[in-house]
N, C-alpha and C positions, 0 to 999 in steps of 0.2 A: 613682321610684327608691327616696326610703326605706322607702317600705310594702313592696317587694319583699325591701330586703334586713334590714329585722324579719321579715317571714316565714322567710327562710332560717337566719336567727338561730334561732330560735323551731324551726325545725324538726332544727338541729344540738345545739341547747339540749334537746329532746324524744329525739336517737335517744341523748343521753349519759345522760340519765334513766334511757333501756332496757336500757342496756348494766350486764351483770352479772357476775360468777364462776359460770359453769357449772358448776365443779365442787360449788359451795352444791347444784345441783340434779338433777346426774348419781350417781346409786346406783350407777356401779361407781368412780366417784371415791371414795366416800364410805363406800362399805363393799366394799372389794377379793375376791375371794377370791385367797387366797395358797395357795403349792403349797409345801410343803417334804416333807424326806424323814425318813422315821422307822424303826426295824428291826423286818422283818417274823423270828420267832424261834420254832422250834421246837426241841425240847428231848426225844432218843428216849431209851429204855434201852433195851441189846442181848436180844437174846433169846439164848434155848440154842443154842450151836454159834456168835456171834457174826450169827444171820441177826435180818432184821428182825419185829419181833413183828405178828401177822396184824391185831392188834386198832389197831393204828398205822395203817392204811393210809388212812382216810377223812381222818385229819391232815394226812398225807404229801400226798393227792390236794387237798387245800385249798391246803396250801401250794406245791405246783407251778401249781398253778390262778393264784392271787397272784402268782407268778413271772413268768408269761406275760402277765396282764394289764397289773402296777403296777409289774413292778420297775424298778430305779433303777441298777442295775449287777448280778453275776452274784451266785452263791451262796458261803457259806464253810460249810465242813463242821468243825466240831475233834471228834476222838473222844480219849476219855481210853484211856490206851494205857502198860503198863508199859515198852516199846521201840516206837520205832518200829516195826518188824518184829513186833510182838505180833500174833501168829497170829488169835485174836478180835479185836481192832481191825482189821487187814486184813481180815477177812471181811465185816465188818460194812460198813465203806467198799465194797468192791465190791458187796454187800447193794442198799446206800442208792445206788450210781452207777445200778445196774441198774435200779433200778425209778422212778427220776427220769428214767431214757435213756428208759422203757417211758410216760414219759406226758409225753416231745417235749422233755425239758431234754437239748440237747447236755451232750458231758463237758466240752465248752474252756468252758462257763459255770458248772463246779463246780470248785472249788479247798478241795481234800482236806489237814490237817495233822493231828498227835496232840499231844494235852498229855499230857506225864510225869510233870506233878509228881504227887504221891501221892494229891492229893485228885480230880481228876481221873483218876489210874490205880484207884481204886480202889472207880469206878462203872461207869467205861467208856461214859458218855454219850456220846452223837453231838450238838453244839450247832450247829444249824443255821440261819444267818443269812442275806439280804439285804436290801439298802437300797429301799425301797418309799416312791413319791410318796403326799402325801396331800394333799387340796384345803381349807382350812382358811377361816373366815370371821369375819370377828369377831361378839363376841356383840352381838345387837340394842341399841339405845338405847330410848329414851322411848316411849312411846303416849298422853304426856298430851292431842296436840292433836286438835281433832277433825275423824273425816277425810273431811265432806264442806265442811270451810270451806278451802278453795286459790284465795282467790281472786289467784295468779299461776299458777297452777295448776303447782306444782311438786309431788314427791313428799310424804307427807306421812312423818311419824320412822315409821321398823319397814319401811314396804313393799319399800325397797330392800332392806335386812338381810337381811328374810325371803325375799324370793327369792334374795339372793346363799346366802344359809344352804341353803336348798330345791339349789342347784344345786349346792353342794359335795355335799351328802352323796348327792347320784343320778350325779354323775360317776362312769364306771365307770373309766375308766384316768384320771387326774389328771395321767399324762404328757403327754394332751393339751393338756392348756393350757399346758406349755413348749416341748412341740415335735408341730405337727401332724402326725397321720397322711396319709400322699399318696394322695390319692383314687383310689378302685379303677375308676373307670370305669361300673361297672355303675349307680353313682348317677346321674352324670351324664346318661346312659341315660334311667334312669327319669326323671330331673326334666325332659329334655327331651318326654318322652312328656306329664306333666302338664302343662307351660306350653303345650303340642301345643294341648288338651284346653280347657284356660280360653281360650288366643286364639280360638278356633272357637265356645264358648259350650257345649261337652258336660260329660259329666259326667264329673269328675274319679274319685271313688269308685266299689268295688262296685256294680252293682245289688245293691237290696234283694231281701231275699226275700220272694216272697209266698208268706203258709202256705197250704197244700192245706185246701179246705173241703169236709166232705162234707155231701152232697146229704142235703133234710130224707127224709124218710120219714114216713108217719103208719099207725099201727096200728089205727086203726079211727074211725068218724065217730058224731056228735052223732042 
């Protein structure tokens, strides 16, 4: 009876030894990435007759581009404007609707107002604003240890960082990581097609290609 229950000892004594803080050895415990939102801002001057200037548009198409992917809420428009009703400031706003409408921003996600005051009326900028996620990480720590001695074989300092770092800045919309996209179906599709593929033992990928060889030829003999 006692040697049995020194063994159980011994073996309850052994699994508390093993018991640790995961989080000591889990990289996204330890280096998060965090998602906050920061203002995405462009900044026009009107052109002649209050329309939009031609040499703007590559800007404009970035920043609708941005809109669609990251934004965080809709857009704010301020035009500097002697009156509200300033003939140039209204032209220019229906300018900038028109060609935001022309690359897929509805109007109810632009909210149009004028500044009067003097320094504003007396450039007539268009200041154009939304709030845009961005996926942040903190900066890496140490590299003194070295990284093939693990012997618990946890991460060793940087390796988590640098891929949590690696994965912030290749996220294309950073609003996925507060609120997922609802899957389109067509993946699921395909993933069924591939697991199809690995249970049966085929091949998952393309065939390769074989290059075309042409045939030797000889021009004359020995």
């Amino acid at each position: 009876m006692l040697p049995r229950l020194a063994i159980a000892i011994a073996c309850l004594m052994g699994l508390a030894a093993c018991e640790a803080d995961m989080a000591n050895y889990d990289y996204r415990e330890r280096y998060p990435i965090k998602v906050e939102t920061r203002t995405a801002l462009l900044i026009l001057e009107p052109g002649p007759g209050g329309r939009v200037k031609a040499v703007d548009a590559a800007a404009i198409e970035e920043f609708a581009r941005d809109f669609k992917n990251r934004a965080a809420g809709g857009i704010t428009i301020q035009i500097g404007a002697n009156t509200p009703s300033d003939a140039l400031a209204t032209s220019f706003a229906s300018d900038l609707g028109k060609i935001l409408a022309a690359r897929g921003i509805p109007s109810a996600a632009v909210q149009t107002t004028y500044a009067t005051d003097p320094e504003s009326a007396k450039y007539g900028r268009a200041v154009m604003e939304f709030p845009i996620y961005v996926a942040l990480a903190d900066e890496c720590g140490t590299f003194k240890d070295q990284t093939t001695f693990t012997p618990l074989n946890e991460g060793t300092y940087g390796f988590g960082c640098a891929n949590q770092r690696n994965l912030a800045a290749m996220v294309v919309n950073p609003r996925d990581l507060v609120d997922a996209q609802a899957p389109t179906g067509r993946m699921a599709a395909r993933s069924n097609v591939i697991v199809g593929k690995y249970i049966i033992g085929g091949t998952i990928g393309a065939a390769r290609e074989v290059p075309a060889i042409s045939p030797m030829t000889t021009t004359g003999g020995l």
